[in-house]
Every structure is written in structure tokens, then in C-alpha cells.
N, C-alpha and C positions, 0 to 999 in steps of 0.2 A: 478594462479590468474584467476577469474571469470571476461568474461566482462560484458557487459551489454549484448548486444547480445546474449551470450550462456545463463543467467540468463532468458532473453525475452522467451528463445525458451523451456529453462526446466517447466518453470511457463505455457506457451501455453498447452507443453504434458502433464501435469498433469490437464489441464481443467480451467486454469487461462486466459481466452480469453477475456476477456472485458478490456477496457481500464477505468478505475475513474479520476477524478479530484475532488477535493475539492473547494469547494465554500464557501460563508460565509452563504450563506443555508445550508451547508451540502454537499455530495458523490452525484455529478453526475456519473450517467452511461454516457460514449459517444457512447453506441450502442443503446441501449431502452431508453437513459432520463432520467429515474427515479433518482429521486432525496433522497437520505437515508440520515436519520439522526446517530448520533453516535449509539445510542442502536438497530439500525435495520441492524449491520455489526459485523464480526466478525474478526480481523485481527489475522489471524490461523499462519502467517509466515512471515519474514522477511530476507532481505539482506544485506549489504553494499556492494556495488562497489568500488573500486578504479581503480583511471586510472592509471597506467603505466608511460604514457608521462605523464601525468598531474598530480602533486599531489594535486592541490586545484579542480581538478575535480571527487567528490565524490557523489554518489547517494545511494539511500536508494528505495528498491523496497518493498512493502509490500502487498502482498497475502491475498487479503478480499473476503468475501462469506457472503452476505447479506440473509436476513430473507427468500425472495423468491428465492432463487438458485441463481441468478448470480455471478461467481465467476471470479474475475479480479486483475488488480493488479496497485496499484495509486505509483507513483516515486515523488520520493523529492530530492532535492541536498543541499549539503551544502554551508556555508556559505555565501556572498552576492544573492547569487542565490534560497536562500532556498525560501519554501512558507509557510508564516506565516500559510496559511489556512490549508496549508498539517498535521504542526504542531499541530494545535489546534484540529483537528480534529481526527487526531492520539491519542492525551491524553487524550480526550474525552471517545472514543473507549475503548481505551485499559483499563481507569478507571473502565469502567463498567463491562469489559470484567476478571477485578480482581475483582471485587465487588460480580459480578454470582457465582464465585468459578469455574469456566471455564478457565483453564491455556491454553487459544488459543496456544501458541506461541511458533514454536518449530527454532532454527536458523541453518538455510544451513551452 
């Protein structure tokens, strides 16, 4: 089983070093700022975590690489804890991202 940690550090060696968060503007960068909207990111990959000790502690890491190169990776958890923004913004993506005819999305 993958934790989050060894996930952090595979996503790092492959050039996934930026941190995202989602806002109700859209994909902050927390290294540069910039702020991306759904059609300016690509989410090329994804994870689930589970914990071990915890089974109501589940995380979702997703692997984005926006229009100018910055490639990072935005995390969501389930249940009570999820973020609606992370959500919305995910299906946003990924719609357009089916829409291009561009199958981003390959699963660890």
C-alpha cells in the first residue's frame, strides 16, 4: 500500500514540484501564484491513498501540468473533509480534457 509520502516523493522525481489548490477562481499556484482556469491544466494522472490506521482517511493526489509548463500536484480527501472546490474543479478539467480527445489520464 502507497502512503502519501512515498506518492509525494514519486510525483516530486518525475517533476511534479509545485503545490495547487483550488479556489473558487480556479488553480492557484503556491509557488508562482498564478492562478489557472479549468481549460489552461491538464490532469495527466491520478492516485487514491488510503490510510492503514484510518479508513475514513482517504486522499486523492492529482498530477496537473498547466499551458506554461508548471507541473504539480493538488490533493483532496474524502468525505467530511473533501473540498467542494477541489471537486468542481476536477470536473471541469477533466470534461474538457474528454472533450479535446486527449485521454490525459493514466492510474498508478
Amino acid at each position: 500500500m502507497k502512503t502519501l509520502e512515498t506518492c509525494l516523493n514519486m510525483f516530486k522525481t518525475s517533476g511534479y514540484t509545485v503545490r495547487f489548490k483550488a479556489t473558487d477562481q480556479g488553480l492557484k499556484s503556491l509557488v508562482t501564484k498564478n492562478l489557472y482556469n479549468p481549460n489552461e491544466v491538464k490532469i495527466v494522472n491520478f492516485i487514491k491513498i488510503d490510510d492503514t490506521y484510518d479508513p475514513f482517511d482517504i486522499k486523492t493526489l492529482y498530477a496537473i501540468e498547466t499551458y506554461n509548463g508548471e507541473k504539480g500536484l493538488l490533493q483532496d480527501s474524502y468525505g467530511q473533509d473533501t473540498d467542494a472546490n477541489v471537486g468542481i474543479f476536477v470536473y471541469k478539467a477533466l470534461s474538457i480534457n474528454k472533450n479535446s480527445n486527449n485521454n490525459p489520464l493514466s492510474i498508478l
